[in-house]
N, C-alpha and C positions, 0 to 999 in steps of 0.2 A: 386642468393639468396639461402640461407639455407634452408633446409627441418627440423623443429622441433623435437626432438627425440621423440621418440614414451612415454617417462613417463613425458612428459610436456603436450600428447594428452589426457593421463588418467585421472586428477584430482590426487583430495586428497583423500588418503586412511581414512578406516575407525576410525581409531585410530589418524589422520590430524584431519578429522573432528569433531570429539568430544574434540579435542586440541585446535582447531579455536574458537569451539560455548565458552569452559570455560575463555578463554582469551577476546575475542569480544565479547558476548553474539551472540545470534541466530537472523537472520536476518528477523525480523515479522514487515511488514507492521499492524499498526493500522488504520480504517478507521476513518475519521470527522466524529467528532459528526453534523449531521443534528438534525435540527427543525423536529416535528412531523407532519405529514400528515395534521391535522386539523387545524395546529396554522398557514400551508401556506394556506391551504382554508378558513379559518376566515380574513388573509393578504389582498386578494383580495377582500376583502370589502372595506377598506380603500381608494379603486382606486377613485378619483373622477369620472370618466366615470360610475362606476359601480355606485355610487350614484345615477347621476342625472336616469338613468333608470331605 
């Protein structure tokens, strides 16, 4: 088995990566939109168990 040359261990230089981000755009996870706190504590009313008690 081959040993990798040492500039495939490096990455992409800095002038790569500002080459990568204008061709691909930049790689940003957005988070789900969730519900608000109150509309899943108002949710649990609905429960029938929660009714009859």
């Amino acid at each position: 088995m081959q040993q990798p040359s040492s500039s495939r261990l490096s990455g992409l230089t800095q002038s790569g990566v500002e080459q990568s981000r204008r061709l691909h755009a930049a790689n940003i996870l957005t988070p789900c939109k969730r519900d608000p706190w109150w509309k899943l504590y108002f949710e649990k009313f609905d429960d029938p168990v929660i009714r009859i008690l």
